[in-house]
C-alpha positions in Angstrom: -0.7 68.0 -153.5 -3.2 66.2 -150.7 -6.0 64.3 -152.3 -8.9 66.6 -152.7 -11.5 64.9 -150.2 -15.2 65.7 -150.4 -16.3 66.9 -147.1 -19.2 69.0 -148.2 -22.6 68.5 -147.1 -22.2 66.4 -143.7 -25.7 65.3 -143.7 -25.6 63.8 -147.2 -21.6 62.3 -147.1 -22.4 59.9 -144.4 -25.4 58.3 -146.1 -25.2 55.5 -148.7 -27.5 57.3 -150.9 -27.6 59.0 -154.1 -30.1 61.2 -156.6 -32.2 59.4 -158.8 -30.6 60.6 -161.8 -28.3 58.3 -162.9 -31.1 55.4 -162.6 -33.5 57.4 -164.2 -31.0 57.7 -167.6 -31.0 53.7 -167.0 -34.8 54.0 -167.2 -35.0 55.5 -170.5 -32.9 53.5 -171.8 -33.9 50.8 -171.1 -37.4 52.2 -172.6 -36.2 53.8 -176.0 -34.9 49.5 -176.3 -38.2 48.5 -176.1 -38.0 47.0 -172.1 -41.7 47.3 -170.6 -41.6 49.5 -167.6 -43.9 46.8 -166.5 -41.5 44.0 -166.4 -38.8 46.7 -164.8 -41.0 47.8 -162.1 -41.7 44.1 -161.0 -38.2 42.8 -161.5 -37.0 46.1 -159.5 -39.4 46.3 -156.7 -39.5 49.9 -156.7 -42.4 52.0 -158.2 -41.7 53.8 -160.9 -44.3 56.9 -159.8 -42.3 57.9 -157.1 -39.8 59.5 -159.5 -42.6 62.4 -159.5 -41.1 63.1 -156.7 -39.2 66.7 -156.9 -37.0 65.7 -154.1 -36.2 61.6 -154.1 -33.4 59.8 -153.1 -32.6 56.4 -153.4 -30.8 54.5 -151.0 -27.1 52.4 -152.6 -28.6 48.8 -153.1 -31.7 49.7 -155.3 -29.2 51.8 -157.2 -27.1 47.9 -157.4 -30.3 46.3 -157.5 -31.6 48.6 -160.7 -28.0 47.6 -162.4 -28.6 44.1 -161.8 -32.3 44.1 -163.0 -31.4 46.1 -166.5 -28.4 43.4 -167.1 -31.0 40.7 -167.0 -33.5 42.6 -169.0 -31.4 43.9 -171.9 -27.9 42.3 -172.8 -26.0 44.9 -173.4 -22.4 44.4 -171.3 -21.9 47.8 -171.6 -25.7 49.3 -170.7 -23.8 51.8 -168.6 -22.2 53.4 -171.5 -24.9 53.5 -173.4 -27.1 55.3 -170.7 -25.1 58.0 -170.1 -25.3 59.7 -173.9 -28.8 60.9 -173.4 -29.6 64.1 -172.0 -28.9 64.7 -168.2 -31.7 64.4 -165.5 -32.4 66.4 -162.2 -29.7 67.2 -159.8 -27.4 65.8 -162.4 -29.0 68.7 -165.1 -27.2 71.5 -162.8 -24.1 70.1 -162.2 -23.3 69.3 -165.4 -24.3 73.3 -166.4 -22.6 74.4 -163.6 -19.2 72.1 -165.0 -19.6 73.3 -168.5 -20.0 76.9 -167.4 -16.6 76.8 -165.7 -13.4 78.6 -167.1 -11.5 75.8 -167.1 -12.2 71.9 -166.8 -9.8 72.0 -164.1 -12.3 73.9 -162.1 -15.8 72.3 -163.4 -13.9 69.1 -162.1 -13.6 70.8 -158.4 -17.1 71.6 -158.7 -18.2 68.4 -159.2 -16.0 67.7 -156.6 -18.1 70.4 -154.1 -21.5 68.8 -155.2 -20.7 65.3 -155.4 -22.3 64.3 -152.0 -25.8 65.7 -153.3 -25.4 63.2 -156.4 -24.0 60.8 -155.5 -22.7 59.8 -151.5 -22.5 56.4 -152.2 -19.6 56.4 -153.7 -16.2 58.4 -152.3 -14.4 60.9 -155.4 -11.2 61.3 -155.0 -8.7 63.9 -156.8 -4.8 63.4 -156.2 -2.2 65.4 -158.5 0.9 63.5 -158.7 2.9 66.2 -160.9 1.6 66.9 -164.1 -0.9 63.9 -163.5 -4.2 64.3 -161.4 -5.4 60.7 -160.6 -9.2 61.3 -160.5 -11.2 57.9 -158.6 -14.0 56.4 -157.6 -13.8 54.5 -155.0 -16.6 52.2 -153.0 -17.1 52.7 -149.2 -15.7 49.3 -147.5 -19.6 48.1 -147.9 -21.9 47.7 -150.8 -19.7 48.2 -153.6 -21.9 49.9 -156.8 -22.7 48.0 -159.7 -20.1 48.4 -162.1 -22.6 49.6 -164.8 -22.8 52.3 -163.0 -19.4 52.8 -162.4 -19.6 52.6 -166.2 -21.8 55.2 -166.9 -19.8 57.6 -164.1 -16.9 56.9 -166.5 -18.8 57.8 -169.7 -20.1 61.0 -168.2 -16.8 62.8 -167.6 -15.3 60.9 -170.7 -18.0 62.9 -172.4 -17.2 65.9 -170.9 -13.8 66.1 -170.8 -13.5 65.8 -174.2 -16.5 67.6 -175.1 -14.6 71.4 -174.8 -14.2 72.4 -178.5 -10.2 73.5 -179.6 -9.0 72.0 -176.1 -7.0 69.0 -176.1 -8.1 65.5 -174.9 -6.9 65.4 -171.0 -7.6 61.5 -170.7 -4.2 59.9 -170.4 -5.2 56.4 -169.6 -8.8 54.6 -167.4 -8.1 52.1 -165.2 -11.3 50.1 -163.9 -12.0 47.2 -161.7 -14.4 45.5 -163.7 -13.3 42.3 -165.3 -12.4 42.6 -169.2 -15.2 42.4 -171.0 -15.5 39.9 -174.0 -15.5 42.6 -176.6 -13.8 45.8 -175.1 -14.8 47.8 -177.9 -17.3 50.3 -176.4 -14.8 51.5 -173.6 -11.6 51.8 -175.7 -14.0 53.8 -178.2 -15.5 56.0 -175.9 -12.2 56.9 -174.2 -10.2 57.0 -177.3 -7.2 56.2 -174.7 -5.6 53.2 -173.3 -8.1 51.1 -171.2 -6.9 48.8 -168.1 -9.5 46.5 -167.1 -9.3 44.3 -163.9 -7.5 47.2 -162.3 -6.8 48.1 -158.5 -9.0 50.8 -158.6 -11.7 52.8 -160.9 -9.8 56.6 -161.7 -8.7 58.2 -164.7 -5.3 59.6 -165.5 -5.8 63.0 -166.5 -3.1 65.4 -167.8 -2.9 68.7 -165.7 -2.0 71.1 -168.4 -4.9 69.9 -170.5 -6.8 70.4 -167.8 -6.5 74.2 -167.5 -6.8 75.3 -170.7 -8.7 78.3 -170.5 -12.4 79.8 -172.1 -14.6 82.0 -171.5 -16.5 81.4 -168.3 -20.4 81.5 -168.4 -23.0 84.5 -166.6 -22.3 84.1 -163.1 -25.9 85.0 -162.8 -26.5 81.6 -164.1 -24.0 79.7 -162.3 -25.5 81.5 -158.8 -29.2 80.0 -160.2 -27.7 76.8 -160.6 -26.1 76.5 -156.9 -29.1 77.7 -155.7 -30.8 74.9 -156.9 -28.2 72.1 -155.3 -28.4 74.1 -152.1 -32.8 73.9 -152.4 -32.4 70.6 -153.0 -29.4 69.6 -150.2 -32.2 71.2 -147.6 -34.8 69.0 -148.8 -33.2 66.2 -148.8 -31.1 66.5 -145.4 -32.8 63.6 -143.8 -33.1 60.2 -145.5 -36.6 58.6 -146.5 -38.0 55.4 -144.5 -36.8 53.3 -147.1 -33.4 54.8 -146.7 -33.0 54.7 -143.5 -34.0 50.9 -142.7 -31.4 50.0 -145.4 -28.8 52.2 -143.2 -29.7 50.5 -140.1 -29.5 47.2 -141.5 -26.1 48.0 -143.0 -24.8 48.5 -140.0 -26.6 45.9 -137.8 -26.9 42.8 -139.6 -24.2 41.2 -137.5 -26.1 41.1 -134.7 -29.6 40.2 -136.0 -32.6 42.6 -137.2 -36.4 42.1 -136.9 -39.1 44.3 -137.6 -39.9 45.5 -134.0 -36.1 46.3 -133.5 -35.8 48.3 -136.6 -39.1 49.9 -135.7 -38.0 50.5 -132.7 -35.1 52.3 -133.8 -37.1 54.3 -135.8 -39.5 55.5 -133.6 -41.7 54.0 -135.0 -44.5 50.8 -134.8 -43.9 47.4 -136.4 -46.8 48.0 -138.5 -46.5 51.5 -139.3 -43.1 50.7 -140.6 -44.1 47.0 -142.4 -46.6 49.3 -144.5 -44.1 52.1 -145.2 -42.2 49.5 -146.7 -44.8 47.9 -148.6 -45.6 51.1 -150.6 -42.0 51.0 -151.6 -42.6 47.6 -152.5 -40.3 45.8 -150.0 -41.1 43.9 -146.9 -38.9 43.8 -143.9 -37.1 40.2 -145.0 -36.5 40.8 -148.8 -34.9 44.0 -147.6 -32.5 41.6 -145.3 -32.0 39.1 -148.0 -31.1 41.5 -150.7 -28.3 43.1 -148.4 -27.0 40.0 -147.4 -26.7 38.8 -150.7 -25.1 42.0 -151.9 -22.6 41.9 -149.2 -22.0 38.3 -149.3 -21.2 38.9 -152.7 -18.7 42.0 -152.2 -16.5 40.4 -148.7 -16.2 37.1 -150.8 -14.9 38.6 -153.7 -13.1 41.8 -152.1 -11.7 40.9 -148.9 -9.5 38.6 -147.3 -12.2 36.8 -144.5 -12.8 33.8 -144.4 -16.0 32.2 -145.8 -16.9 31.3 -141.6 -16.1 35.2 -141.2 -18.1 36.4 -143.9 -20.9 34.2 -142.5 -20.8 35.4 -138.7 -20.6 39.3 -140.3 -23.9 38.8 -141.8 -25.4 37.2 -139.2 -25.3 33.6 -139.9 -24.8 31.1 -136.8 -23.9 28.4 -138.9 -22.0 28.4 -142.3 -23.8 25.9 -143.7 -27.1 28.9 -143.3 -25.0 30.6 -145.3 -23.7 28.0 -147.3 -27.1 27.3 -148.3 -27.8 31.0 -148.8 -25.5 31.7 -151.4 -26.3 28.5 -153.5 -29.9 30.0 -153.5 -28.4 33.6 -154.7 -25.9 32.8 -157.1 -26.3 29.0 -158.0 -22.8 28.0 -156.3 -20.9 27.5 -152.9 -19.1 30.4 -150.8 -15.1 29.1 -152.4 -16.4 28.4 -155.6 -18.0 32.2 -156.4 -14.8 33.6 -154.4 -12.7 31.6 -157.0 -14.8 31.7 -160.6 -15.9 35.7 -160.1 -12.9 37.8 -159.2 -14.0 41.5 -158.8 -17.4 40.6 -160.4 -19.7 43.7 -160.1 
């Protein structure tokens, strides 16, 4: 069988994006651990109150950047896990409905398949069935890998489930993540109750095809039509990608050749200071936004492709390697060859 490819909702598959909702279960937990959303919002940069927002979207890196800040604030290697017990949050709420309403997890998985750009189009979902095995991924677009707590809590949330359909047998065969083996591997080999490959090629599950349709009673399709209705009211409102998403885009794509602020308001038809105060209410300025995608992509090409530290430089728009030399001993404390040999497939 072909790979079952995503290619629903054009305007959201292209983007780098995602709903709120998987950061938002982050939130609370860090909360119900006794984390002040004070010290989260300033770590994070982002405020908080804009999650009143019935129709937010948050572009990939504050998703990575909301990882990062929750590993520093509560250490807890597997925080991911952990965040994806409680109960589920906005666009996330339907879909998982619409999954457990389905007649057979073979088909809530091709749902979440059809909806996946609307959750999350940062990150590609791939399906392959290789005989009685379906190989079911996640894998990263070639820039700005996630954080692999939330790779984590992507794994958690099918792992619960999968396994959460009474009288049906366990379909998880074995999981397979990228992620470096953690010191105590405990919460992942628990959770799964299955074989658990760490430092793997790739993050998927092995799932077993018979399991996987096993048959129950489907639910009202008068509730499953409310709950597409829904995704589909919130695909049209967010068809086009907020200020803050949209400079990240642009400097995703153009940081070879050198961003300022006039150029990027340029390109968004827009003035340097209309844009420089859009920003600040999302509490960036232009050159954080720069240095936190450099330093996320530094990181990523150093440890996941084969360019040279000079080529990883000129990609990010360094003239000089010893710029970016300098760069990455301010980010991470260490030189370009020493993180590319001491952090493989660090998340």
């Amino acid at each position: 069988m072909n790979p079952w490819l995503t290619n629903n909702y054009p305007n959201h598959r292209k983007r780098l994006s995602l709903s709120p909702s998987t950061v938002l279960a982050g939130i609370r937990l860090l909360e119900s651990r006794g984390i002040p959303l004070s010290e989260l919002q300033q770590r994070w940069n982002f405020p908080l109150s804009a999650f009143r927002q019935p129709y937010l979207r948050l572009p990939a890196f504050l998703s990575r950047h909301f990882w990062e800040c929750a590993r520093t604030l509560d250490n807890d290697p597997a925080i991911g896990l952990a965040a994806a017990r409680p109960a589920d949050l906005g666009q996330l709420l339907g879909l998982n409905y619409l999954m457990q309403l389905a007649p057979t997890r073979m088909e809530a998985l091709q749902t979440m398949q059809r909806f996946w750009p609307l959750v999350a189009s940062h990150i590609d979902l791939r399906f392959e069935q290789q005989g009685d095995t379906l190989r079911f991924g996640l894998q990263a677009p070639a820039k700005l890998r996630p954080a692999v707590e939330e790779v984590d809590y992507w794994c958690a949330r099918q792992i619960h489930h999968l396994r959460s359909w009474v009288c049906a047998p366990n379909p998880i065969i074995e999981i397979h993540l990228r992620r470096p083996r953690p010191v105590d591997p405990g919460p992942w080999e628990r959770l799964a109750d299955r074989p658990v490959f760490f430092s793997a090629q790739r993050d998927e599950m092995l799932l077993d095809v018979q399991a996987l349709h096993v048959d129950r009673p489907a639910g009202p399709s008068s509730v499953r039509l409310a709950l597409e209705e829904s995704m589909e009211d919130y695909a049209c409102q967010t068809a086009r990608g907020s200020l803050i998403e949209m400079a990240s885009s642009a400097m995703l794509q153009e940081l070879r050749g050198g961003l300022n602020l006039e150029d990027m308001a340029d390109r968004l038809h827009m003035t340097a200071r209309t844009l420089h105060r859009a920003l600040l209410r999302d509490g960036w300025n232009f050159s954080d936004l720069i240095d936190i995608h450099r330093r996320y992509l530094a990181h990523d090409l150093l440890l996941d492709s084969t360019l040279s530290v000079a080529e990883v430089a000129d990609s990010l728009g360094y003239s000089e390697v010893s710029s970016f030399t300098r760069a990455i001993r301010r980010w991470y404390g260490t030189t370009p060859s020493e993180l590319r040999e001491e952090n493989p497939r660090l998340g």
